[in-house]
C-alpha positions in Angstrom: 62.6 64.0 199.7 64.3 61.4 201.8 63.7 58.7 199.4 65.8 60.9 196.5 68.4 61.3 199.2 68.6 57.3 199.6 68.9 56.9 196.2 71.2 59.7 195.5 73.5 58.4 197.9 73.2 55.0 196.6 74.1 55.6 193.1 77.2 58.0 194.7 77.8 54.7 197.3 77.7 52.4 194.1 80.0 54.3 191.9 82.7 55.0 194.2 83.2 51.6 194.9 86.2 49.3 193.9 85.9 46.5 191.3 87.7 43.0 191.3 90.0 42.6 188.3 92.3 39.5 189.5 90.5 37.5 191.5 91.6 34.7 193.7 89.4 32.0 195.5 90.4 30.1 198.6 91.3 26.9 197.9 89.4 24.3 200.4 92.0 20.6 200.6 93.5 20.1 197.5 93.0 19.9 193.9 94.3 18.3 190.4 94.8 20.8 187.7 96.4 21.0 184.4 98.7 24.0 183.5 99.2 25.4 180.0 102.1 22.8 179.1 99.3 20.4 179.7 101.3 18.7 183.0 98.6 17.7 185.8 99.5 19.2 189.4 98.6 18.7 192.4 97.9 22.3 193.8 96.7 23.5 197.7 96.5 26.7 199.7 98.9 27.1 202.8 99.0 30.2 204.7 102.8 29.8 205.7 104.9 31.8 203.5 107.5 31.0 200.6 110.7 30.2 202.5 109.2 28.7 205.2 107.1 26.0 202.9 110.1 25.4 200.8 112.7 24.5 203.9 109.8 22.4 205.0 109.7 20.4 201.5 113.2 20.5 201.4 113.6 18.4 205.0 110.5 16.3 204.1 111.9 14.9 200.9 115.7 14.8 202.4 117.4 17.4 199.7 120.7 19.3 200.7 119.3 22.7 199.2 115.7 24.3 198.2 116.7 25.0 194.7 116.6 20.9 194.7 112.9 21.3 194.6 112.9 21.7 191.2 112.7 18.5 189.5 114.0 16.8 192.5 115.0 12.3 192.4 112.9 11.5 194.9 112.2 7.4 195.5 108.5 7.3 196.7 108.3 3.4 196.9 111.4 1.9 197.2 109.8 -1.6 196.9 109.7 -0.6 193.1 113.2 0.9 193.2 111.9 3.3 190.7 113.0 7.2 190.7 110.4 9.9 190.3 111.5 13.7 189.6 109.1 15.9 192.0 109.0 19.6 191.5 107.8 21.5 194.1 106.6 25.1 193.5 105.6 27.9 195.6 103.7 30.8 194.2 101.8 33.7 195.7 99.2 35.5 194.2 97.0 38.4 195.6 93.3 39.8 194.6 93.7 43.6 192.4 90.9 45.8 192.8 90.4 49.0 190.4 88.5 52.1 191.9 85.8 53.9 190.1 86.6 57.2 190.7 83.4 58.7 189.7 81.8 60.2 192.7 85.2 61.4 193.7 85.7 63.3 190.4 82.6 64.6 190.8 83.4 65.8 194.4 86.5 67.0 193.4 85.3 69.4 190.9 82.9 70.7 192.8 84.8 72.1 195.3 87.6 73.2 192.8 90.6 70.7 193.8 92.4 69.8 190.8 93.9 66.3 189.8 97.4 67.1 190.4 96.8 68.4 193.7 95.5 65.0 194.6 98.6 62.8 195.7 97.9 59.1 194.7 98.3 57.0 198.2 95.8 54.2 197.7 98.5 52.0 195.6 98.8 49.5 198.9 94.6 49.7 198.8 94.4 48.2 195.5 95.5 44.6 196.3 94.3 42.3 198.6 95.7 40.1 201.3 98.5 37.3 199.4 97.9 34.3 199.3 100.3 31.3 199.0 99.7 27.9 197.0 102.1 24.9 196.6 102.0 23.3 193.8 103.9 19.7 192.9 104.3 18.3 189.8 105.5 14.6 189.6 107.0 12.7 186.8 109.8 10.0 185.7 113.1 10.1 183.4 110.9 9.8 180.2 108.9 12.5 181.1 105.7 10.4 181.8 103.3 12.7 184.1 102.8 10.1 186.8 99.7 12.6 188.7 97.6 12.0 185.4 95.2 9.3 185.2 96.9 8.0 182.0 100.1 6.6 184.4 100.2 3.3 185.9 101.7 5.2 188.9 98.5 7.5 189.4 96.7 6.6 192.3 99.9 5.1 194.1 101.3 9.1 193.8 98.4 10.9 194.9 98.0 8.7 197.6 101.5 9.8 198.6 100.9 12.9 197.9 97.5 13.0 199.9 99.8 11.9 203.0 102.4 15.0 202.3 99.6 17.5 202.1 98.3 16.1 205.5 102.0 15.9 207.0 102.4 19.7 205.9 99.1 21.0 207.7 100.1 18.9 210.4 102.9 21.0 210.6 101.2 24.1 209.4 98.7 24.1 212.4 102.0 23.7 215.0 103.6 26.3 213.4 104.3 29.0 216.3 105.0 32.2 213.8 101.4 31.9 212.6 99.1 35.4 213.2 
């Protein structure tokens, strides 16, 4: 009898649990990825939020306002007097779970509560924590994608690039509004 309680509870546990539909990993340093246009970026996970990682980029790189992150002259090695147009992104994404409401149904009908009785409060319960990634795309006047291996400029940039990420977490670990 107790072991047909287990697994009747099991089966109720399992199918009143919530799914992942949008997941969203950690990201661990940094990484190179390519985005539907086919542009490599250079992409890592901070947990400082949107304006405060954009005024930071915007001091870093010396620009007047944070809409100049977007395709921003920025000199990286002024011993080749060359300029390099660095965009600078911010985006947040969160995980979205979906309930299976099956045990509940069930529940519900056996004690005679109806579905408009019910009030809907787990909209805030469906999403997880956000999480926010910067993302830096790097290129020249001709358009050239100077992260991908195919530039001459490749390894020079995400050496710099490797220096900004650690400048930011430098600053990202002293940052006092942290939880």
């Amino acid at each position: 009898m107790k072991l047909k309680f287990v697994i009747l509870a099991g089966v109720f546990l399992v199918l009143s649990c919530r799914v992942t539909t949008h997941s969203v990993p950690d990201i661990e340093g940094s990484r190179i990825v390519e985005d539907n246009q086919g542009l490599t970026n250079y992409l890592f996970q901070t947990r400082l939020q949107r304006p405060t990682v954009k005024t930071w980029f915007k001091h870093y790189l010396n620009l007047e306002r944070e809409d100049d992150l977007v395709r921003s002259k920025v000199v990286l090695f002024p011993e080749l007097k060359k300029e390099f147009f660095m965009t600078v992104d911010v985006k947040d994404d969160r995980e979205v779970y979906t309930a299976i409401p099956v045990a509940e149904t069930f529940f519900n009908n056996i004690l005679g509560h109806d579905d408009e009785s019910v009030v809907d409060n787990d909209n805030d319960d469906n999403t997880g924590p956000i999480k926010f990634f910067v993302n830096i795309q790097v290129s020249d006047v001709d358009g050239v994608d100077h992260i991908s291996t195919s530039s001459l400029y490749s390894s020079r940039v995400r050496i710099y690039l490797e220096k900004l990420e650690y400048e930011f977490f430098e600053y990202q670990k002293n940052f006092k509004a942290l939880p």
